[in-house]
N, C-alpha and C positions, 0 to 999 in steps of 0.2 A: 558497453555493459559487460566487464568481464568476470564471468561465474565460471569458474574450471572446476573440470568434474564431470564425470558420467556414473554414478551411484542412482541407483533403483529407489525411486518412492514406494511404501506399499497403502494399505488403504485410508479414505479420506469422502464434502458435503453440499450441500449448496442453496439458496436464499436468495429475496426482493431489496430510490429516495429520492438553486434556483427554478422552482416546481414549474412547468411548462405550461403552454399556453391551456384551457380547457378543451377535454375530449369527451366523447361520448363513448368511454367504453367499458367493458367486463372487466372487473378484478384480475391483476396476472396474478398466476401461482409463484411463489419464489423462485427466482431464476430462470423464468419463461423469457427475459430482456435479450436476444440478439442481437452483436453488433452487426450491421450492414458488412460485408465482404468486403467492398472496397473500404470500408473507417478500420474495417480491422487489418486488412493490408496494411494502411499507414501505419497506424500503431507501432507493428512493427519493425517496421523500415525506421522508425522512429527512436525505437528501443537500442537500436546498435547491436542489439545480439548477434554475434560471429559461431563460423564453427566452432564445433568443441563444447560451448558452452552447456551447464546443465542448466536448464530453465525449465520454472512449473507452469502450465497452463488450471487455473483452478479457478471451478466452476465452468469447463469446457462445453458443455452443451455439447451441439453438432460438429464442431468444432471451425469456428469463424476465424478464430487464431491459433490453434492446435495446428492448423496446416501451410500458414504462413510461416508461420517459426519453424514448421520439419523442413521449409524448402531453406530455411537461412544455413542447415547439414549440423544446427545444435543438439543437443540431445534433450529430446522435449518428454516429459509427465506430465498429460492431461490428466487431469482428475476430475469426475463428473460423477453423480449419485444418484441421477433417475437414468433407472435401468432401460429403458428402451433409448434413450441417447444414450447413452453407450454403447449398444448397440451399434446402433447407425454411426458413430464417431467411429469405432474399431473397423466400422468396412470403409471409411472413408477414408482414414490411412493406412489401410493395410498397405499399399507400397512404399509406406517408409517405415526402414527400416531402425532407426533412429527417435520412434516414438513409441512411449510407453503408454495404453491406457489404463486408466484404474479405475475400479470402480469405486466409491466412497462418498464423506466428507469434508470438507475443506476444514472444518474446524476439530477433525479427526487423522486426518492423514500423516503418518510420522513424516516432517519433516527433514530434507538432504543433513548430514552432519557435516561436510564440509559446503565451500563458498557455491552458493546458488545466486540463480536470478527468479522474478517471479513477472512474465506478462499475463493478465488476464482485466477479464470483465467480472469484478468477485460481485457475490450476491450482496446488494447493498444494506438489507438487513444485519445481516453478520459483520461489517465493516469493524467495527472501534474492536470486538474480539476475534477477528483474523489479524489485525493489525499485531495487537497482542504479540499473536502466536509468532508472525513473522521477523517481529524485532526482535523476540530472545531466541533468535537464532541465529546461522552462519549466512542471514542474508545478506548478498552484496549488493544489490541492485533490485530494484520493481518499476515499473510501468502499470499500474493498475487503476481501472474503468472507475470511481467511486461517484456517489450523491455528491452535485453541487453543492452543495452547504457544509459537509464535511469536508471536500477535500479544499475549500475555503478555509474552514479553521484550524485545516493541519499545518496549511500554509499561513496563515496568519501570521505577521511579526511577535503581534504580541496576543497569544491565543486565551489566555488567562486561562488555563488551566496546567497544572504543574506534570501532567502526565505526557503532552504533547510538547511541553516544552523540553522533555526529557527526551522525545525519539526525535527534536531537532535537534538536539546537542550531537545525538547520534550520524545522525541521517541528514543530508541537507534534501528538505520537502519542498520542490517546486509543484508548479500545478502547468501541465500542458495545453494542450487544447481544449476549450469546452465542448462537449459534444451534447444536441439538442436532444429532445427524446424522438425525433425521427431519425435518427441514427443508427436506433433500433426498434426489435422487429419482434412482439409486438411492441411500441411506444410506450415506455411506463408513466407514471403520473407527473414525475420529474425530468430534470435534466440531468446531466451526469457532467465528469471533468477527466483532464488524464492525470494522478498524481504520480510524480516523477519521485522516485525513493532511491538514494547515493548513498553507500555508505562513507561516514569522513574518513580521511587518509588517521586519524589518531584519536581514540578511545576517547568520552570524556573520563573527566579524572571520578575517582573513586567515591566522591562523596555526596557528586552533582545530586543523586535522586533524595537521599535525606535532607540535601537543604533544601530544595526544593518543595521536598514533605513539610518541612517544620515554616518554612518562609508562608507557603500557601494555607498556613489554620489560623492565621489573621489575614487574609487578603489585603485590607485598608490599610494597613501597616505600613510607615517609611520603613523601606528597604535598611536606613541603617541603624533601624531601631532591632531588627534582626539580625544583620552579619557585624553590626558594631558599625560605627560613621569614619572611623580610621579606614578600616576597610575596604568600605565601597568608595570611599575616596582613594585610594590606594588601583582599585579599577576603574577608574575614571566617571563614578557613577554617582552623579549628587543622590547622598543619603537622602533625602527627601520625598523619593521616587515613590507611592506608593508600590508596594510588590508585584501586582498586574503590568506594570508597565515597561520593564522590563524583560528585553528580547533575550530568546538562546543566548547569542553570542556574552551578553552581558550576563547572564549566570556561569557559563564556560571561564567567563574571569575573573569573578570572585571566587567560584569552585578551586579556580589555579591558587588561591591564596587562601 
């Protein structure tokens, strides 16, 4: 995961989603979900974060992975908004000198202007708008904790929604480990995933998101009853296709033409 850069975040928020076995317990408050020490270990060791790197830890809590990533010698921003974890987070690493805490929101925190990384456990509430926030910016990489069901449909080949298909055009979205909800501490009602976010080696081209605007306000539609049947035969794609059914990769090659 390589994010170069050592630039200062300043402030920023944090929030509560395949649902887990049934439990008998009390409502968490947004963002009460801790990962276990050792799942956040992994994590990670998993991420490939090296020295040097700028990486955001958001929605830090205590800090489960705020302190794994200051031992990797990156240059880590916790960002956490309930003022007594932050507290406790600022005495937990006060010996590294390498970590910045803030206090804030996540869906408020100016983010880095040049290449960053982002490992965290985000509030799964806030998901589809940190997401957002994170792709229109100079992110290069993420490792991030999300609700099983979403981080299934970011991964999804064919996710049928034109908005997701657009931060796959971007971003290649794999999905890592499942992690169960005794993973964390307290157990939320679901289960969670690890969604693995790459930025590609080459921009999509300029016009990907308006076709994808215009393709997706008939969803039923053959494909080449929208980009013309010359086309999407031209990108190897029987015009017949309803428009759902088509993957990134195959809007990536009608976009090229």
């Amino acid at each position: 995961m390589a994010a170069p850069g050592r630039r200062r975040a300043a402030p920023a928020r944090t929030a509560p989603a395949r649902t887990a076995p049934a439990r008998t317990r009390s409502p968490n408050p947004p963002g009460a979900h801790a990962l276990a020490d050792h799942v956040a270990a992994r994590l990670v060791r998993q991420s490939s974060v090296q020295p040097g790197d700028l990486v955001l830890d958001l929605g830090a809590g205590d800090g489960a992975l705020t302190v794994p990533l200051a031992r990797t010698g990156a240059r880590v921003i916790a960002v956490e908004r309930d003022g007594r974890a932050v507290r406790r987070l600022a005495a937990r690493v006060a010996g590294y000198p390498n970590v910045t805490v803030v206090a804030g929101d996540v869906l408020g925190v100016p983010l880095p202007r040049r290449p960053y990384a982002v490992v965290a456990n985000i509030p799964f509430s806030v998901t589809t708008a940190l997401l957002r926030r994170l792709l229109d910016s100079p992110l290069a990489a993420a490792d991030l904790v999300v609700e099983y069901g979403a981080g299934r449909l970011f991964t999804a080949a064919r996710p049928g929604r034109a908005e997701v298909l657009a931060w796959q055009a971007t971003f290649q979205l794999t999905h890592g480990a499942t992690l169960p909800a005794s993973c964390f501490r307290p157990p939320p009602a679901v289960d969670a995933l690890v969604l693995r976010m790459r930025r590609r080696p080459q921009p999509p081209p300029a016009g990907l998101t308006s076709l994808l605007r215009r393709a997706y306000r008939t969803r039923t539609a053959p494909i080449g009853r929208v980009v013309g049947r010359a086309a999407a035969r031209q990108a190897g794609i029987d015009p017949h296709l309803p428009v759902t059914y088509l993957t990134a990769q195959d809007w990536l090659s009608l976009a090229r033409r």
